[in-house]
N, C-alpha and C positions, 0 to 999 in steps of 0.2 A: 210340427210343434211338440210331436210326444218325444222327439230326440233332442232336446235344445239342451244347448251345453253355456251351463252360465259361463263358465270362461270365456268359452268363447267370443261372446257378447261382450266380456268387458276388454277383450284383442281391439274386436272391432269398435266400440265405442268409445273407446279412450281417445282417440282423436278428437269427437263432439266432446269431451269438457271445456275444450280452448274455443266452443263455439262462438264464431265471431259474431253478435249479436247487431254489433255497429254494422252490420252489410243491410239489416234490413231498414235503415235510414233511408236506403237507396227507394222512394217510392213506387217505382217501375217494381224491383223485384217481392217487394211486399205485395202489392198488387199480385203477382204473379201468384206468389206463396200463398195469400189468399181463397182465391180463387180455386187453385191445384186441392189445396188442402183440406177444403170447404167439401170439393165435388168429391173426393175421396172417402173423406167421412159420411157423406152422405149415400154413398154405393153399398156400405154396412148398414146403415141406421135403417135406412127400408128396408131392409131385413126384418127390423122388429118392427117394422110400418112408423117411422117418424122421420126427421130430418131436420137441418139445422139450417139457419138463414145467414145466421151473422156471427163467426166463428170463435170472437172475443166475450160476445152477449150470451150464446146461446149454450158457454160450458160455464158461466161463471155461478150456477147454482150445485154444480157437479154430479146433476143427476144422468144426464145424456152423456156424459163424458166417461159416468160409471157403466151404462147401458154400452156404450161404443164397444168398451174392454171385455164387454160380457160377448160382443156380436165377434168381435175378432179373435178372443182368444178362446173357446168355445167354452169358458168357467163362468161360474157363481163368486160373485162379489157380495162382500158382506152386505146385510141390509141399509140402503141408504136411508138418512134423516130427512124426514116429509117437511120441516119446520121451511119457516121465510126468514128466519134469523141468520145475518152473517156467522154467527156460530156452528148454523145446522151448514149452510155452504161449506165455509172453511169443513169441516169434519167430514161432506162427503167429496172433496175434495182432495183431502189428504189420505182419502181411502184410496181413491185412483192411482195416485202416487205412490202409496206403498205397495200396490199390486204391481204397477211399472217394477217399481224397484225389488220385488220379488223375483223380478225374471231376469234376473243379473242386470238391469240397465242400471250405470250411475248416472243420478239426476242433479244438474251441476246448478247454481244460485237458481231454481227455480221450488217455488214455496206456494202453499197454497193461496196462502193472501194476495201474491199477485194474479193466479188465476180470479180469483174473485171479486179481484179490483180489474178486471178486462183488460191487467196491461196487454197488448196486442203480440208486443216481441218476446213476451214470455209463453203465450199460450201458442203462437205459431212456432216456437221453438220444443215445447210439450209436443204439438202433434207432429211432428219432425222425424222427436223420440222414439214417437211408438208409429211411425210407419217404419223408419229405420228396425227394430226389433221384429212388426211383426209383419211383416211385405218386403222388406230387402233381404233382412242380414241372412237368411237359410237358404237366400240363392247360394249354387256352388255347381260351379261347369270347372272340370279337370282340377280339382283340390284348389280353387279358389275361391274366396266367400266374398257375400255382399258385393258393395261398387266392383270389387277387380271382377266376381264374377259375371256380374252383370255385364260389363262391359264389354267382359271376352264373349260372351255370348248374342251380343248384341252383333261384336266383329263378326264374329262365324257365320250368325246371321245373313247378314249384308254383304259379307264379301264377295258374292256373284255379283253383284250388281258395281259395276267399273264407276259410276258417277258418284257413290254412295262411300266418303269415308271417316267413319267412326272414331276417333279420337278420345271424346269428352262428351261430358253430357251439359255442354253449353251450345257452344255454337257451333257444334257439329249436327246439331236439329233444326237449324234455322232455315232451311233450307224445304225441311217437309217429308225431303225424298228417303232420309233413314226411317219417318214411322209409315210413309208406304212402302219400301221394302220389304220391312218386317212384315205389313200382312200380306202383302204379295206371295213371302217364303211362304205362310202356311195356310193363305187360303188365296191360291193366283186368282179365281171367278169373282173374288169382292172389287178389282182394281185393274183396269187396263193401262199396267204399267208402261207400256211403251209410248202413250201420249203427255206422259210428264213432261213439264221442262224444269229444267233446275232453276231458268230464271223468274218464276213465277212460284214462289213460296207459297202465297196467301193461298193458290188454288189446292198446290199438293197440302198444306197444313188441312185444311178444311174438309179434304176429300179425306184424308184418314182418320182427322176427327168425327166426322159423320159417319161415315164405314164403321169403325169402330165402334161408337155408340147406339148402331144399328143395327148391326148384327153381332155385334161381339160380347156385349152387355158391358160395352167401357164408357162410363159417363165422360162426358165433354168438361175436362179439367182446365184447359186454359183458350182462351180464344186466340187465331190465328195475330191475328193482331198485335197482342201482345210481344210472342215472342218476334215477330219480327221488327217490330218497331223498338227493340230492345240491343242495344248494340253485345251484348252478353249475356243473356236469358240466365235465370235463375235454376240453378244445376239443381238444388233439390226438387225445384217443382218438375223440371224435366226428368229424375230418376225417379219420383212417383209415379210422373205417368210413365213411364216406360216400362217402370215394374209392373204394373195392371196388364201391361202385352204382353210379359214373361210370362205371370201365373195365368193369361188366355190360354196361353199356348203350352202350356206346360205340359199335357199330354202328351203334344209328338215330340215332349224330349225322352219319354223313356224310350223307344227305338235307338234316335242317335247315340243313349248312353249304353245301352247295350250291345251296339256295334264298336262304338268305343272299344270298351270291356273285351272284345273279341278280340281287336286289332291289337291291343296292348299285350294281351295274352300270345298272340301269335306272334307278333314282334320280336319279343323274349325268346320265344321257342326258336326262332331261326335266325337270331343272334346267336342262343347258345350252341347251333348246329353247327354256324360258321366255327365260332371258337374251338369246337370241337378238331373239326376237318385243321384248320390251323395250327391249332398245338400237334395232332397226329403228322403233318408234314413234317412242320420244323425240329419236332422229337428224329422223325427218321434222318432228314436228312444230316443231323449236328449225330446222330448213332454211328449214318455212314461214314459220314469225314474222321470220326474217332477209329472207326475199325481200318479204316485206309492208314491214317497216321502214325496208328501204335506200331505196326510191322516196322517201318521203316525206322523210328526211335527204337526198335529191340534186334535193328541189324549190328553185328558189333564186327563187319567183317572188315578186318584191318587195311588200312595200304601201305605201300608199297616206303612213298616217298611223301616228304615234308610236305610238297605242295598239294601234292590230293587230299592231304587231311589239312592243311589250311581249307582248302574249297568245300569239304566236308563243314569245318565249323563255320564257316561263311554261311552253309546255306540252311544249317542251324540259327543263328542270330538274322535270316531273311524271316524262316517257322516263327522263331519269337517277336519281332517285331511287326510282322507284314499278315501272317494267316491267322495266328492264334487268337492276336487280341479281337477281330469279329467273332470267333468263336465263341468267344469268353460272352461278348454280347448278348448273342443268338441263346448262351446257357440260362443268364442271368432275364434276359426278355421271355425263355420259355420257362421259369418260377415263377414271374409275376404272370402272364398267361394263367398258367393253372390256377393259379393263386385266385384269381380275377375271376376266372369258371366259376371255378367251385361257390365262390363269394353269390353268384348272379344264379347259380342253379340253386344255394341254401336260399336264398331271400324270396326268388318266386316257384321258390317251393315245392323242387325239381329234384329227382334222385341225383348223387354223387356221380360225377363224372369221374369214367374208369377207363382210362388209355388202353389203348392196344397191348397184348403180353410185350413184355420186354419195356413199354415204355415208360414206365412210370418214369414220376422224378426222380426214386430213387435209385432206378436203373441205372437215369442217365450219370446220377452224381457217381454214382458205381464207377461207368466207364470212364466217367471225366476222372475217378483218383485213378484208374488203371494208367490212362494217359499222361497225368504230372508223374508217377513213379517211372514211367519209361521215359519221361522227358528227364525228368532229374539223374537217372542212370545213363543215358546217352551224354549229358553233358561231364559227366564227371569220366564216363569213359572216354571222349572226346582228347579232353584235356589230360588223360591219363597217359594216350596213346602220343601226344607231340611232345609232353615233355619221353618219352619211350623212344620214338627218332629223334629231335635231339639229341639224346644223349647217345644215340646207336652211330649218328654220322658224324660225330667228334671222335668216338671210338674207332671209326673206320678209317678216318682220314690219320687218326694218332698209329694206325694198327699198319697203313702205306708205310708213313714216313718212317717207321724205325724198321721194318721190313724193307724200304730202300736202301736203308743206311747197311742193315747188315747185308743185305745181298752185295750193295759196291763192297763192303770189307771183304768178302768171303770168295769177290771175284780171283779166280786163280788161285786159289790157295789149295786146292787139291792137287793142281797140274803142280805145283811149289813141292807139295809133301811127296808128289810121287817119282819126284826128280833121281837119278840117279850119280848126280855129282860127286858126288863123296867116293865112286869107285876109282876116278882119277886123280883125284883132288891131292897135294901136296899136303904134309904135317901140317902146315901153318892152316890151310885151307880146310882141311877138316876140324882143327880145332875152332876157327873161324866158321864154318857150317853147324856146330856142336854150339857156339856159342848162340846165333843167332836163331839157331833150333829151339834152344830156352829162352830169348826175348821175344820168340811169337806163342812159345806155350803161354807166356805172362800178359801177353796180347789175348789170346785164347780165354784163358780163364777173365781179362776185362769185360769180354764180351759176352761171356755166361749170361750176365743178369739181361741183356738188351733181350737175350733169347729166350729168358722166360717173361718177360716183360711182353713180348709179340704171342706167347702161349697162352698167359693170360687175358691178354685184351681176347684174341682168337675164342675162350672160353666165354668172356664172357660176353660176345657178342651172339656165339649160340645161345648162352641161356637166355636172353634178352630178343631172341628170333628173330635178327637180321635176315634180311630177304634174300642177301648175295651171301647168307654162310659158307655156301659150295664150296666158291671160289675163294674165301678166308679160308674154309680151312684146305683145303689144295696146295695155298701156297702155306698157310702153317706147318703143313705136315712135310709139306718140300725140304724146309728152311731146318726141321728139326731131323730131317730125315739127312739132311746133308751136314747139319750140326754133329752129329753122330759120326757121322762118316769121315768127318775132320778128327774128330777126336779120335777115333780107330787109327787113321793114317798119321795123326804128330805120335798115337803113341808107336807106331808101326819104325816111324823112322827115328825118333828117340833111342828103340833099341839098337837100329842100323848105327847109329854114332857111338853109340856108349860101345860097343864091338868092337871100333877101329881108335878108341879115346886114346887108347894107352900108346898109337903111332902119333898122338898130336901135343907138342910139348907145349908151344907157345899160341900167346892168343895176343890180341891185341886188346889190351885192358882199355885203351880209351875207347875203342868203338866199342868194347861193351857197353861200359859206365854210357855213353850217349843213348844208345838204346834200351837199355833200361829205363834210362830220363825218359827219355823220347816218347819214348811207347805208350806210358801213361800219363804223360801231360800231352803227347796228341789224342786220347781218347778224353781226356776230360776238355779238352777244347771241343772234341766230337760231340759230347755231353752237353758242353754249354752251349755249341750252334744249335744242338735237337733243343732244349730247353727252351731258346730265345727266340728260337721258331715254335714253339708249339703253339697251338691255339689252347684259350682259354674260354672258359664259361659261367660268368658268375650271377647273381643275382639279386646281390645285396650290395651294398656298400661297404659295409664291413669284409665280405671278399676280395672285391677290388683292394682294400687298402692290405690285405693278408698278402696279394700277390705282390704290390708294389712294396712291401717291407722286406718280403724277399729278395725281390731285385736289390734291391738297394743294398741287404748287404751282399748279395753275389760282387756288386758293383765296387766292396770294398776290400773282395779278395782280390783283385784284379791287378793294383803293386805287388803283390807277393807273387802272384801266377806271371806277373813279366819280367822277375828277378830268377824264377826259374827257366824261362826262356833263354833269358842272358847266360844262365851259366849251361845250360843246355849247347847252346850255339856258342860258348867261348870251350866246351869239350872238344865239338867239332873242330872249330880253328886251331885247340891244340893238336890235334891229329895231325891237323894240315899241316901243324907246323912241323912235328914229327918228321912225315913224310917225307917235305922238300928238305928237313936237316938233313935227314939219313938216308934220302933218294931208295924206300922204301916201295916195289913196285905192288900196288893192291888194286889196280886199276882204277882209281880214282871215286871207288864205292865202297861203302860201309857194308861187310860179308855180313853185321849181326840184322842190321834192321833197312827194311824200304824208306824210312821217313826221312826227308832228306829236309834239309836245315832251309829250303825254300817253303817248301811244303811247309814245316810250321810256322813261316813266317807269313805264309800266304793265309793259315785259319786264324792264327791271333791278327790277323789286319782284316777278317769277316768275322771275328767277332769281336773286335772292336766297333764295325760297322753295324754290326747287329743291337748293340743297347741302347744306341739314340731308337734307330726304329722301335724296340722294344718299350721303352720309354714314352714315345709319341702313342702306340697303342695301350697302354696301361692309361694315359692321359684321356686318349678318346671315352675308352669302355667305365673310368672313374665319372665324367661330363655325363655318358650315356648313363649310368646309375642315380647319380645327381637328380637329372630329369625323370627318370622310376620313379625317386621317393617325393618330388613335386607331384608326378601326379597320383600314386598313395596318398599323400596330404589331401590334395584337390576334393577326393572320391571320398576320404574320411571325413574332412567337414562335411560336405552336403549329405553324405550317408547319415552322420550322426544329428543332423536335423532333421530331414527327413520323416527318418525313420521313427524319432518318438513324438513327430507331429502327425503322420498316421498313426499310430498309438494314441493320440490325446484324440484325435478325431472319432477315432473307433466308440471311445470311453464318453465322448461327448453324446455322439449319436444314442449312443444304448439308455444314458440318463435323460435324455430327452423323448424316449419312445417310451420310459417310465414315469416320467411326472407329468401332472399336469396341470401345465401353464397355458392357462387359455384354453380356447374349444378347439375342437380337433382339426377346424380349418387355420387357426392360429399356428398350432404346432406341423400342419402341412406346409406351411407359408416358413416357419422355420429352418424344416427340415428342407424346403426345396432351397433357401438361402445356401444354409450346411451343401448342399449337391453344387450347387453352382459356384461356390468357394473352393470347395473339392477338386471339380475341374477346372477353375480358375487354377490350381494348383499344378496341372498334370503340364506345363511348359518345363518346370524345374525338375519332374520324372524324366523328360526326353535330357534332358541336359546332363541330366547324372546318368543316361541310358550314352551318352556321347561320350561321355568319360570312361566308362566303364568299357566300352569297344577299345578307345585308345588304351587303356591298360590290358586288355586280352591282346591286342597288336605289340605290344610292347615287351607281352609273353611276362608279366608280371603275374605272380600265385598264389601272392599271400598279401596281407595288408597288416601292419602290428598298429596302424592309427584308428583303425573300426574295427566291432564287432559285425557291423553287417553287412552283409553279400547284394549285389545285386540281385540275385533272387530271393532273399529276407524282403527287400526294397518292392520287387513286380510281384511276389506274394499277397502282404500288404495292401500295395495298392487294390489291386483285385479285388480282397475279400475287404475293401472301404469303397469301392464301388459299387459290389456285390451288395454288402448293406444297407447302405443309407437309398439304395435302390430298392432292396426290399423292404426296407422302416419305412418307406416313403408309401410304398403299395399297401401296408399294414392300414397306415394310417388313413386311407383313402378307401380301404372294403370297411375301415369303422364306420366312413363318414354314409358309407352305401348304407351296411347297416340301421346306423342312426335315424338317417331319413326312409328309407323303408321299412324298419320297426316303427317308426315314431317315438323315437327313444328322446327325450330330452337330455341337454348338453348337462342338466344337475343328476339326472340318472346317470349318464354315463360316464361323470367324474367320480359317481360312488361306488359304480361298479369298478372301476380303474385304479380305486382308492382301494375297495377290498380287495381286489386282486393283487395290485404290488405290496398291501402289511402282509398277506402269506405268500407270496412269491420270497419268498426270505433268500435264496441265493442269487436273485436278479436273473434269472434262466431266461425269464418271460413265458415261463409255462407251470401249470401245477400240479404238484402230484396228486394221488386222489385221497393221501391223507388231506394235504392242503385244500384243495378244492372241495372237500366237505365242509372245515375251519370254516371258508371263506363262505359256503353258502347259510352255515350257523349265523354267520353274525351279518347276512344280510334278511334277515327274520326264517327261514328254512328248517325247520324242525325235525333235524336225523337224528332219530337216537338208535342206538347198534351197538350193545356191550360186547357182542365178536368184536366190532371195530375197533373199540380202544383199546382188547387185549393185546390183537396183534399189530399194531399200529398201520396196515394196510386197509384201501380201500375197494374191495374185490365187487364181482356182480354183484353177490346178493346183497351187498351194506350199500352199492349205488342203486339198486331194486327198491330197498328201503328208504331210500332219500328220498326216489323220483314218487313213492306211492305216501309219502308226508307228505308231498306238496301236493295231492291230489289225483295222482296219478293212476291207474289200474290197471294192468296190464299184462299179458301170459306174458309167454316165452319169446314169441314171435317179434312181441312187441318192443321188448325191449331191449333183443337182439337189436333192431331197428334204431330206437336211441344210442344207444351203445355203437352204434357207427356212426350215426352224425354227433354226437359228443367226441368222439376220438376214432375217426373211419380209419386214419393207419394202424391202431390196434397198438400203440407207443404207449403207452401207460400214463400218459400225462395228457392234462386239459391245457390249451392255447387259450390266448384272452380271446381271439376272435371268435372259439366255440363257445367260452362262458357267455358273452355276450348273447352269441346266438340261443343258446339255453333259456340263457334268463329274461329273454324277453320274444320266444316263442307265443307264450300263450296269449300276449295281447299285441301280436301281430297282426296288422288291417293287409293282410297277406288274401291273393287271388285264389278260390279253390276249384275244385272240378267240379261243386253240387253249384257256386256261382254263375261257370262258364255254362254250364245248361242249363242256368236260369236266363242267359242273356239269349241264348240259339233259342228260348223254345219262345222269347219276345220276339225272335228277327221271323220265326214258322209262325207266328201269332196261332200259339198256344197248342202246334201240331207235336207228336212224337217224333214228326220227320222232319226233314227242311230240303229244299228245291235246289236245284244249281239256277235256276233266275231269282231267288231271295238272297242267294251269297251274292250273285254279281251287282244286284241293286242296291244291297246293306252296304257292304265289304270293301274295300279297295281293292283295283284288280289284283295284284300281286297274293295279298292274302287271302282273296279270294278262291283263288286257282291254287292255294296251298292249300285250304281245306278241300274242295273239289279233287284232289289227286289223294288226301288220304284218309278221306272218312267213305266209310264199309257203306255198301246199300243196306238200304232199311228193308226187313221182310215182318214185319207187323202187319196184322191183319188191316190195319187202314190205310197198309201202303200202295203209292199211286207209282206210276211208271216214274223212274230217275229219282226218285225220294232217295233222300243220304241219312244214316246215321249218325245223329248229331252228340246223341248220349254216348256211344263206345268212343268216339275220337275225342271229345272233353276227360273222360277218364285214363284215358292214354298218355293227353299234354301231361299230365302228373302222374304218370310212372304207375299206373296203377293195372295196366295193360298193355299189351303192345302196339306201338302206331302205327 
């Protein structure tokens, strides 16, 4: 009585306003009500030596009604009026009623006049009130009150007993065998339970009504009769009497609560031991997988050939698809872990959980950016390294074909220059060897450029560190080395002609004029087969159509290049015709030049062959670009949705773990919708992850339709999984909080209220300027003129806060706050510490002077306690968890096996070690 909490009372009785009054029309349950009600009131009243007969008649003068409130509630009621006048009734009448309604009950249409006037359904509904107040409502088994608690304890009860099931408090007693159970549990010698039968009510009603009013001091409230004969007995006369068995027996519930208290206490302790052991594995094993992984992302040792580093990237986009994202899991599961710890060690009022070295969170976030920086450099050197071959094996194969071409030119032209013809050679024939000496110098110098053209690819395939340099340059150095060697020998035999010039008169002017032609409209046919052969590499559209504009006009020199042919080959035929005129003996060959009038007619008919083909492949590789910039487009729409509906989602989630709309289980219910939408989402992430493979396949490198990358896109995703996974954990250690504070949902929308008007940049954390602001205007009286000069909020100005609010404390102590305010030492307050702050001090929080109030009820009142009191109190399990680590007791009253029950209660709270 001395803890009664008017609210409380009016929780519980707000339901009786709507009291149905039409039920006691039913005359069975009025009867009942009677009777119950009657024998009740009169189990007080002889207390003061009286009692009542007739429960309508014997309150309607309001003296025994005023005595009853005096018997139960252990007060002085004002002096009542001696008079016989309805006046003096009514007024002591109305005095009972405002003592009820003193004690927070509301008293709903009931008035003194109808007490007075004996209406019967007002005054059985009066004593209703005040058995409800002051016999029910302060029952409370595990934080439930009144009927639920009643009830549950009634279950508890009885549940050994298999025949026996508790439901309600109507026709679940009709039966008999729940109020012989009940005294069975707590006194088996009153009842030989085992010759009950369930089908004989009448005998078990009787038998614990007799028992009971016999040895228990419970008067006999209703006759067996009644409820049985009652097809649904009257619930309130049944929880009156039932209640009279609670408050019997109410002393052997302090044991069962203080084994409770035990078990609840230990529960927590080796939850938190698990979680502990949990986080320490999964921390190591997600450290190991990182220190195996980063080696291999910071190998950058090259290969050789195209295909090892396709297989190389392959088994990159296996890492990104197939191993990482459990990773990523296992990172974002062991945040909310810790998160969750530390939440359940602050609330039952546990030191800070402190990971093995190396492992904090922040360790691990440590390693994880070590990990995306070696991932983001492997991929860019990935792709650095094939477009690098690429462009090395077009060079090699460009660096063959023009090195085949000069080597067939250059076949025999040493043995040609070292000839010694010219020593027998007639006038005509040396002039004729002198001539054709200068249409190969003119050849010679055509072929200059092809031979720095193969020096340079040669160069630059070393600087570009081809794996077969060796052998390029072996043959570079060949080609240049025998280039030289030509040039020495044409100038060698140059001079041998120009010596004997002045014996050589005549020359034959048309086979010069031919080879002259000749010579360089065969190398530019040479030109245009290497040309129309070359391979090509482009990667835009716009290249392709650069190379086909070329073509096209190469394709439009092609009448002017077959007009030179024609007059090329009609020099020829005038020779021939010279020849047979003037039977002219030159054996049948042109002394200036090899190129023989077939020979050209045989490359202008390959490459005339050559520009359809060349034509069909500029058509394929334009088709092939075509289909690049389809799927560019593809990758740039969905990218550019995408991408700023995770953006809007991010921005969604953060205003929603800021405002508050609705209670904190409204906005969980929110936010798990937001989660489930989320991943309702992630079908269109694989699909843009499918696009994005075909565009790496397709060796595409750039996009001008988006700004964002496939990893802008699995960034994102990530860290909108990563959050609304954490907002969701936030909002769930509130709800811990709440309910293990006893915080109400209007307290914690004002604390949430001051916390986000000084959270001014939306961070969700405060600084300790702001988190001064914010405890000012929650009534908090810091005043600290240090503080507003320098606008910081250092120890001593939060020393000064915490000893405004009442607080006292050295050095020690409020080192101590000062880590559970902000344990990582970050300079800013979280809301889940404001929280925990500002509703520490009226926390209905477990302590260690509690827990060994509860051991020294289970030792009945010893300094020690037994290992047979834990396994008799205890459940085994936590039984045998105190029994392995509480210290023997060595106090002078200790017996053999005695355990220390005071050092391991000081332990579970960090206050010693366990």
């Amino acid at each position: 009585m001395d803890h009664y909490d008017p609210q409380q009372t009016n929780d519980y009785m707000q339901p009786e306003e709507d009291w149905d009054r039409d039920l006691l029309l039913d005359p069975a349950w009025e009867k009942q009500q009677r009777k119950t009600f009657t024998a009740w009131c009169n189990s007080h009243l002889r207390k003061a030596g009286t009692q009542i007969e007739n429960i309508e008649e014997d309150f309607r003068d309001g003296l025994k009604l005023m005595l009853l409130l005096e018997v139960i509630s252990g007060e002085r009621l004002a002096k009542p009026e001696r008079g016989k006048m309805r006046v003096h009734k009514i007024s002591n009448v109305n005095k009972a009623l405002d003592f009820i309604a003193s004690k927070g009950v509301k008293l709903v249409s009931i008035g003194a006049e109808e007490i007075v006037d004996g209406n019967v359904k007002m005054t059985l509904g009066m004593i209703w009130t005040i058995i409800l107040r002051f016999a029910i409502q302060d029952i409370s088994v595990e934080e439930t009150s009144a009927k639920e608690g009643l009830l549950l304890w009634c279950q508890r009860k009885t549940a050994p007993y298999k025949n026996v099931n508790i439901q309600n408090f109507h026709i679940s007693w009709k039966d008999g065998l729940g109020f012989c159970a009940l005294i069975h549990r707590h006194r088996p010698e009153l009842i030989d339970y085992g010759k009950l039968r369930k089908d004989d009510p009448l005998t078990n009603l009787n038998t614990a009504f007799d028992v009971a009013e016999k040895y228990l001091d419970i008067p006999k409230m209703l006759d067996a009769e009644d409820i049985v004969g009652t097809a649904r007995p009257d619930e309130k006369a049944i929880m009156t009497y039932v209640s009279s068995f609670y408050h019997a027996f109410s002393g052997a519930q302090k044991a069962e609560t203080a084994a409770n208290r035990i078990c609840k206490v230990l529960a927590v302790n080796q939850e938190n031991e698990q979680l502990m052991e949990d986080y320490e594995k999964l921390a190591s094993d997600l450290l190991e997988w990182i220190r195996r992984t980063i080696p291999w992302l910071e190998n950058r040792a090259p290969e050789n050939t195209m295909q090892a580093m396709q297989q190389k990237l392959e088994d990159f986009r296996d890492y990104r698809r197939l191993h990482k994202p459990p990773k990523v899991q296992e990172k974002c599961q062991l945040e909310i872990n810790f998160n969750t710890l530390q939440t359940k060690l602050r609330l039952s009022n546990r030191p800070a959980f402190m990971p093995s070295e190396g492992k904090m969170v922040s360790d691990i976030n440590n390693a994880w950016g070590g990990l995306e920086q070696a991932e983001k450099g492997y991929e860019e050197w990935l792709l650095n390294e094939i477009r690098r071959l690429e462009r090395l094996d077009h060079l090699a194969e460009k660096f063959r074909q023009k090195a085949s071409i000069h080597e067939s030119w250059t076949d025999g032209k040493e043995a040609m220059l070292q000839q010694k013809d010219y020593e027998t050679a007639t006038l005509s024939e040396i002039k004729a060897l002198l001539k054709k000496h200068e249409a190969f110098e003119s050849d010679l110098a055509a072929h200059q450029d092809r031979v720095e053209q193969i020096a340079a690819i040669a160069q630059e395939l070393n600087e570009l560190d081809y794996y077969d340099s060796p052998s390029v340059n072996a043959r570079c150095q060949k080609i240049c080395d025998q280039w030289d060697n030509l040039g020495a020998l044409t100038q060698k035999r140059r001079e041998a002609l120009e010596r004997t010039e002045k014996l050589l008169e005549t020359i034959d002017q048309l086979y010069l004029e031919y080879a002259k032609r000749a010579a360089p409209f065969n190398n530019w046919m040479e030109g245009a087969m290497e040309d129309l052969q070359d391979t090509f590499i482009v990667h835009t559209i716009e290249e392709i159509q650069g190379l086909t504009t070329a073509h096209e006009q190469f394709k439009a020199t092609l009448p002017d290049a077959d007009k030179e042919r024609q007059a090329i080959l009609g020099i020829h035929n005038e020779v021939s015709k010279i020849v047979q005129t003037y039977h002219v003996n030159m054996a049948g060959t042109n002394p200036y030049t090899t190129i023989t009038p077939h020979e050209i007619n045989g490359k202008w008919e390959h490459v005339r062959q050559l520009v359809p083909r060349r034509d069909q492949a500029l058509m394929e590789e334009h088709a092939r670009q075509q289909q690049n910039e389809r799927l560019r487009k593809q990758f740039g729409a969905q990218a550019n949705v995408i991408g700023p509906w995770i953006q809007t989602k991010m921005e969604e989630i953060g205003r929603i773990s800021i405002e508050m709309h609705g209670t904190l289980e409204d906005q969980l219910n929110h936010l798990r919708q937001y989660e489930k939408s989320i991943v309702n989402y992630k079908p269109k992430i694989d699909q843009l992850e499918g696009d994005h493979q075909l565009i790496q396949e397709a060796l595409i490198f750039d996009n001008k339709h988006t700004n964002y990358t496939m990893e802008h896109i699995r960034v994102g995703w990530e860290q909108l999984l990563t959050t609304i996974a954490r907002t969701i954990n936030e909002v769930e250690n509130q709800i811990l909080t709440r309910d293990a504070k006893g915080i109400s949902q209007e307290q914690m929308n004002e604390f949430r209220a001051s916390f986000n008007h000084f959270d001014r940049d939306h961070s969700g954390t405060l600084g300790p300027e702001e988190f001064k602001a914010c405890l000012i205007s929650l009534g908090y009286d810091i005043g600290n003129d240090a503080q507003k000069k320098t606008g910081m909020m250092d120890c001593e100005d939060f020393r000064a806060c915490l000893i405004s609010m009442g607080y006292n404390m050295g050095e020690a102590e409020f080192a101590r706050i000062m880590s559970i305010v902000d344990p990582n030492r970050l300079g800013v307050v979280t809301f889940q510490a404001f929280i925990d702050f500002m509703s520490r001090e009226t926390a209905d929080t477990d302590t260690a002077d509690q827990v060994m109030a509860s051991f020294k009820i289970l030792a009945g009142d010893k300094n020690y306690i037994t290992v047979d009191e834990l396994r008799r109190e205890l459940p085994p399990d936590q039984a045998e968890y105190c029994i392995a680590r509480m210290a023997p007791y060595n106090g002078r009253d200790a017996v053999p096996g005695a355990l220390d029950y005071m050092s391991f209660s000081t332990a579970l709270y960090g206050e010693s070690d366990l």
